[in-house]
Backbone bond lengths (Angstrom), bond angles and torsions (degrees), N, CA, C in turn:
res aa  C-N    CA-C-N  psi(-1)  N-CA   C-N-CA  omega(-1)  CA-C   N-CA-C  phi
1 X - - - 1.447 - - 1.528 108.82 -
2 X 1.644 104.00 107.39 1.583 105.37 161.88 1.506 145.73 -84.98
3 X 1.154 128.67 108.24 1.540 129.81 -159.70 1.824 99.42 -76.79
4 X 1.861 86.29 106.70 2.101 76.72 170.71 1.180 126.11 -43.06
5 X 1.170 147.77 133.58 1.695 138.53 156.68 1.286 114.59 -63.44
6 X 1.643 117.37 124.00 1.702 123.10 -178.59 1.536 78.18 -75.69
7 X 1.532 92.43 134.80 1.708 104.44 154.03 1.567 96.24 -96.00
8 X 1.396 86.37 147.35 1.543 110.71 166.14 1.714 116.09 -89.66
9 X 1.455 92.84 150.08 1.586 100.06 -162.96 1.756 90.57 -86.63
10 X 1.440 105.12 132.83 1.755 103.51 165.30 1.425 112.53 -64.87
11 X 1.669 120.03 143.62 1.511 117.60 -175.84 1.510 78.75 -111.67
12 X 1.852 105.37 139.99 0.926 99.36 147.78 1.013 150.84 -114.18
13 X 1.420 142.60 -179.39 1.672 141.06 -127.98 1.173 109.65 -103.99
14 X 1.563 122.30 -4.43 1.397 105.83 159.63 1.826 97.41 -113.95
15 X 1.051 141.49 51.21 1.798 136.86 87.34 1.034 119.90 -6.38
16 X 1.143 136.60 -62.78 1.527 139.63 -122.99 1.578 112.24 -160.28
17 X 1.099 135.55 86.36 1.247 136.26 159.29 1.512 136.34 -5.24
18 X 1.619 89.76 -78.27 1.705 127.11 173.15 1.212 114.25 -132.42
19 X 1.361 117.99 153.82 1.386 110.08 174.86 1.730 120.23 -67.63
20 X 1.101 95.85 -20.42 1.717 96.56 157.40 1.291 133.83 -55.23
21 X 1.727 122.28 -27.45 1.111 158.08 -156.81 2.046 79.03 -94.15
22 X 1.582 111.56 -71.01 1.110 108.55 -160.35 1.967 112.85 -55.19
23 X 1.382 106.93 -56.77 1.260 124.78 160.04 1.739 119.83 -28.70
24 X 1.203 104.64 -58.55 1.629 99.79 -169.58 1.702 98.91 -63.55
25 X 1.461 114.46 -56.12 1.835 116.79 164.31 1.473 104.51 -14.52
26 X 1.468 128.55 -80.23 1.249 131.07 167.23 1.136 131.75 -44.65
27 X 0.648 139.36 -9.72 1.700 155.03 -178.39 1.522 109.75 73.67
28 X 1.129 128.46 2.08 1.392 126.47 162.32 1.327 145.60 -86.35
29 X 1.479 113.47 28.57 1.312 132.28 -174.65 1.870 87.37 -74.03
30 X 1.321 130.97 -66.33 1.243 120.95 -143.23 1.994 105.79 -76.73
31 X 1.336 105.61 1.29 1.356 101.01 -162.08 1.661 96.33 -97.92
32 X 1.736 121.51 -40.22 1.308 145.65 173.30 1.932 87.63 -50.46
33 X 1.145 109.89 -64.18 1.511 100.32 -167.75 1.344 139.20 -37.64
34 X 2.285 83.66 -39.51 1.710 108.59 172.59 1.232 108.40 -62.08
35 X 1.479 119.13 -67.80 1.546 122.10 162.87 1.112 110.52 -16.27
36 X 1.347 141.60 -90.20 1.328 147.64 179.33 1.695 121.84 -25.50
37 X 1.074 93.74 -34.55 1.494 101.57 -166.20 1.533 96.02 -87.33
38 X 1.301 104.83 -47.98 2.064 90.61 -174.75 1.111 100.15 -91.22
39 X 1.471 140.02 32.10 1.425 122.81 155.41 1.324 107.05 -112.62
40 X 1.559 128.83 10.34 1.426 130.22 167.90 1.517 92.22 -100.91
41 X 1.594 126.66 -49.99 1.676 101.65 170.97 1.187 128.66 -77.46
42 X 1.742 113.06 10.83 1.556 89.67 175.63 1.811 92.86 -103.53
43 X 1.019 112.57 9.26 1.754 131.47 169.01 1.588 107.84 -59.78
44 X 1.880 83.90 -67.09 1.523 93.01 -171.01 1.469 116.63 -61.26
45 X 1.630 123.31 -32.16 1.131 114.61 -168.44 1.380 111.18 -96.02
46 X 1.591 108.61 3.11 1.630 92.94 161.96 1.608 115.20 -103.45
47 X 1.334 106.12 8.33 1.770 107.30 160.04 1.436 113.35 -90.40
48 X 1.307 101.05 -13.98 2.017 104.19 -171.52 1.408 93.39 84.69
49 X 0.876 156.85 21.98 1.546 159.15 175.27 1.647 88.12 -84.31
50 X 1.591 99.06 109.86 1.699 113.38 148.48 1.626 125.24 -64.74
51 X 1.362 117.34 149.32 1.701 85.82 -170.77 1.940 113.14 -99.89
52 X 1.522 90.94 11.80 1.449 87.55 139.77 1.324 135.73 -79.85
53 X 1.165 115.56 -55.79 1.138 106.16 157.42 1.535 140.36 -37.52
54 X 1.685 103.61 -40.95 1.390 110.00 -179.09 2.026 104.98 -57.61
55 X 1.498 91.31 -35.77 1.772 85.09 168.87 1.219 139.94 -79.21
56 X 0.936 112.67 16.03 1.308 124.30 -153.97 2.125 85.57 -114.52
57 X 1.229 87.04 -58.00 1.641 90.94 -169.40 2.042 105.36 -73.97
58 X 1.462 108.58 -5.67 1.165 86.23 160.23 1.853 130.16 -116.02
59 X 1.464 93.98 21.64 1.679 127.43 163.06 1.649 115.71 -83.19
60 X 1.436 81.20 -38.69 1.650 92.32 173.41 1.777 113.26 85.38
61 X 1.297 110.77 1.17 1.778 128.23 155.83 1.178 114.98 -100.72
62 X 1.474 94.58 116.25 1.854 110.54 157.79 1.596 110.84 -11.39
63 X 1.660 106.10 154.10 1.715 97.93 174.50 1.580 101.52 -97.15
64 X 1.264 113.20 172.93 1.495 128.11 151.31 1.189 126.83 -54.41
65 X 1.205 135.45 149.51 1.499 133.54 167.39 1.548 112.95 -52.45
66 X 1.598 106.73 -42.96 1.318 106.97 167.70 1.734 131.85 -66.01
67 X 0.974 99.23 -5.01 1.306 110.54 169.20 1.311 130.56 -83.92
């Protein structure tokens, strides 16, 4: 017994801008973001990277003392 394969329909590429563009359509732009966001602080806090600091190094200027 052979199971047909659904082909998938090609989307095409001017649809969609950015994948942000594609995402928000879906309604999952704001949930991807959360994701995103605690997997750069759970990044940062397993380098010890403060996220001042983390800004600082992606400004590309030294931090402050207060920082």
């Amino acid at each position: 017994m052979t199971k047909a394969k659904k082909r998938k329909t090609p989307r095409s590429s001017d649809e969609f801008s950015t994948l942000d563009d594609f995402l928000k359509e879906q309604g999952k732009l704001e949930e991807f973001e959360a994701i995103a966001v605690k997997e750069v602080l759970a990044w940062q806090i397993a380098k010890g990277i403060r996220p001042a600091k983390a800004r600082s190094l992606k400004s590309g200027r030294p931090p402050t003392r207060s920082e």
